[in-house]
N, C-alpha and C positions, 0 to 999 in steps of 0.2 A: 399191703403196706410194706414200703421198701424199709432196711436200717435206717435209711439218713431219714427218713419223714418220721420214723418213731425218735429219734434224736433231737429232729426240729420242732419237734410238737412240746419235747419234754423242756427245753432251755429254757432257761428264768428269763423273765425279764431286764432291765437294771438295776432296779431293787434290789430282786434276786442276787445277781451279782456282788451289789455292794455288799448283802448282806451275807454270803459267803465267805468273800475277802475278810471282811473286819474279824468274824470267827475263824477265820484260819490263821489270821495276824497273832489272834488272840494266845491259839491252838500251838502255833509256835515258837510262843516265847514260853507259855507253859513248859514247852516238851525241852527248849533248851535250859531250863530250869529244872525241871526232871534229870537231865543228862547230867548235868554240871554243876550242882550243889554250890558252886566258890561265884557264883553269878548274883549269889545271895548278901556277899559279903561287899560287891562294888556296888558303891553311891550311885555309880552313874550311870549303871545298870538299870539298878534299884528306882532309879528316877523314869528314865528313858520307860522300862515296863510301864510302870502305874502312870505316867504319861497316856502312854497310849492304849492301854488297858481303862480307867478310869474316867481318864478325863477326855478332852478335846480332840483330840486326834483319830478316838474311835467313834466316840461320842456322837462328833460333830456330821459326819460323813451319813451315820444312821438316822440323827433326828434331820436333817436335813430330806432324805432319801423319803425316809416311810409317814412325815408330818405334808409334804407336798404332798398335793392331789393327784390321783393317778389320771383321773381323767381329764387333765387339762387338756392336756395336750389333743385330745377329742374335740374338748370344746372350741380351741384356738380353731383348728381345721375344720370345723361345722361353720364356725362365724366367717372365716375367711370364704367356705364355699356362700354362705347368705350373699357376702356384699360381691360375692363376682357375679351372682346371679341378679341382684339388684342392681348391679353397673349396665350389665347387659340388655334387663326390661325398661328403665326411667330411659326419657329421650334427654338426646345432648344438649347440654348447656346451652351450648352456641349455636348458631345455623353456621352452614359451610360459609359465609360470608364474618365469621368472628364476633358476632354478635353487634355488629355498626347499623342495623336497620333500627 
């Protein structure tokens, strides 16, 4: 096994992803909070974190992400191979004269 095949094996999904992102978002308002002590004293600071920390903005992205089914998107592409293959077994509608007999 090469580097890139142990790399591509280990990548999240987009779950994964998002749910990296939102803890990092998290992680660095933390840290600029930690550094800067006077980020505690602006409103709009104040607002903008617990915004995105609490409510909607991170919120939204996670229950959205991890409340979907994972396997839909399986299911979509099982149903779609069903009716290609059911298009291609049932005989056509019409006869090559358009259906006028």
């Amino acid at each position: 096994m090469t580097f890139w095949d142990f790399i591509d094996r280990r990548t999240p999904d987009a779950r994964g992803w998002i749910g990296l992102g939102s803890y990092l978002l998290v992680a660095v308002l933390l840290l600029m909070i930690w550094e800067d002590r006077t980020l505690l004293r602006d409103d709009f600071f104040k607002v903008i974190a617990t915004a995105i920390i609490l409510t909607g903005w991170n919120g939204g992205p996670l229950s959205w992400a991890y409340s979907a089914t994972k396997s839909g998107g399986e299911l979509a592409d099982r149903n779609a191979t069903l009716v290609e293959e059911q298009a291609r077994s049932s005989p056509p509608i019409a006869d090559d004269d358009g259906g006028k007999k």
